[in-house]
N, C-alpha and C positions, 0 to 999 in steps of 0.2 A: 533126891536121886536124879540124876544127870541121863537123858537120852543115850543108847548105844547104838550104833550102827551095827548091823550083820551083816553075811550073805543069806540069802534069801533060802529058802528050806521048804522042803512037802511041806510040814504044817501049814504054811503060811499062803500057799496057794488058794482060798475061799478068800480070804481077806485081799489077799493081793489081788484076785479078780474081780473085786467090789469094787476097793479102788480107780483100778483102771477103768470099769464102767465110770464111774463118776468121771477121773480126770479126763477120760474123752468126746464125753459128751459136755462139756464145759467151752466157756469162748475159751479157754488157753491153749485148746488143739484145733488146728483148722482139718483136721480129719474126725468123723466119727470112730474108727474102729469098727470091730467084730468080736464076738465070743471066742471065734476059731483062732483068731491072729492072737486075741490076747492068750490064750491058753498057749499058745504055740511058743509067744513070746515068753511066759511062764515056764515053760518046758525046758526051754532051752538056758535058761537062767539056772532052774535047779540041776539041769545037769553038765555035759562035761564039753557044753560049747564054749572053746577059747577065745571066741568073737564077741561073746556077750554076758555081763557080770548082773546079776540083782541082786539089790540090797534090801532089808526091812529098816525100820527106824522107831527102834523098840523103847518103851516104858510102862511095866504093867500089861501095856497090850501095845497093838501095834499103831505109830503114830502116822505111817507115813510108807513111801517106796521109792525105789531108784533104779535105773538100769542104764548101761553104760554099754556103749559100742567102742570093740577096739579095731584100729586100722592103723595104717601110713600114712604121713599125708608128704604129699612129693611137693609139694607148696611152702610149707613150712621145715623139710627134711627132719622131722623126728617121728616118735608116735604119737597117732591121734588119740584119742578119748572124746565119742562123742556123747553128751548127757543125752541119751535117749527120751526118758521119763523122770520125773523128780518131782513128787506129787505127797502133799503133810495134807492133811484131815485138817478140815477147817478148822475143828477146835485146839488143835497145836501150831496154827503160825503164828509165827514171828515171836515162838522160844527160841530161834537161834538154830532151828534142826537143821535147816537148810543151808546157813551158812558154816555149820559143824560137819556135815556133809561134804561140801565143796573143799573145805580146807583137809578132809579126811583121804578125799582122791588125790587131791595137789600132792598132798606129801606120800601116798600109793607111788603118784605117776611121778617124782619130779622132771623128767625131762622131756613129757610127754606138752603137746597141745591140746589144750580143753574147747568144744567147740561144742552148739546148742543150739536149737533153735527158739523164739520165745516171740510170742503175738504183741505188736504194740501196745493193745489195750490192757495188759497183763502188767498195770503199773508196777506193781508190789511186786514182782519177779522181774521184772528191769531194772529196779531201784537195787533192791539185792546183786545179778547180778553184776552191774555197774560197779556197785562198792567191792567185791569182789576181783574187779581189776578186767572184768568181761567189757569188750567194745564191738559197734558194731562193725561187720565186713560190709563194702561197697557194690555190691552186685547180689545177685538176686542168686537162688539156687532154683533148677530144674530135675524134673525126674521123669521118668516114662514107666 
């Protein structure tokens, strides 16, 4: 039995907030997070915010999560999709969810630009990535 992607749903809101506990407190986020932001981010997933998609990555239970930011980009002149989060439970990588995943939004978004951020030392998600057809951009990003 083969992995499904979903959209993210109440039930899945304790699991999906586990998740994110881990995946934030992990080297792969240079931010810790909060309970508040993750649930918010949760909230706004299961409901009817057109800016932000969440997915589960189900088998028997759940393997994994995604969330997706939508915009513009005047850069590139099409829509963006940015990989917010994209996080597989240790005991399911590198079955393929991830890059089942990535090829599941390509063909969602085809004329869309996919863009993401991801920590150097996070070999195994830059390899992925990479194969994938992901490169890096030349300048640095800021925020306030």
């Amino acid at each position: 039995m083969e992995s499904i992607i979903r959209n993210m749903q109440e039930k899945d809101r304790a699991d999906v907030l586990c998740m994110m506990r881990d995946f934030y407190a992990s080297p792969a986020v240079f931010t810790n997070g909060s309970d508040e932001i993750f649930e918010r981010d949760i909230e706004q997933c299961i409901g009817k915010n057109p800016y932000i998609e969440g997915y589960v990555f189900e088998r028997e239970e759940i393997q994994g999560y995604a969330m997706l930011a939508k915009s513009y980009s005047t850069e590139f002149g099409r829509p963006c999709i940015w990989i917010e989060d994209i996080y597989i439970k240790e005991q399911y990588r590198g079955l393929g969810i991830g890059r089942k995943f990535l090829r599941f939004i390509e063909s969602k978004y085809p004329d869309a630009i996919f863009r993401l951020e991801v920590e150097e030392e996070n070999e195994h998600a830059v390899s992925l990535y990479k194969s994938a057809g992901f490169d890096f951009l030349p300048y640095l990003e800021m925020k306030k």
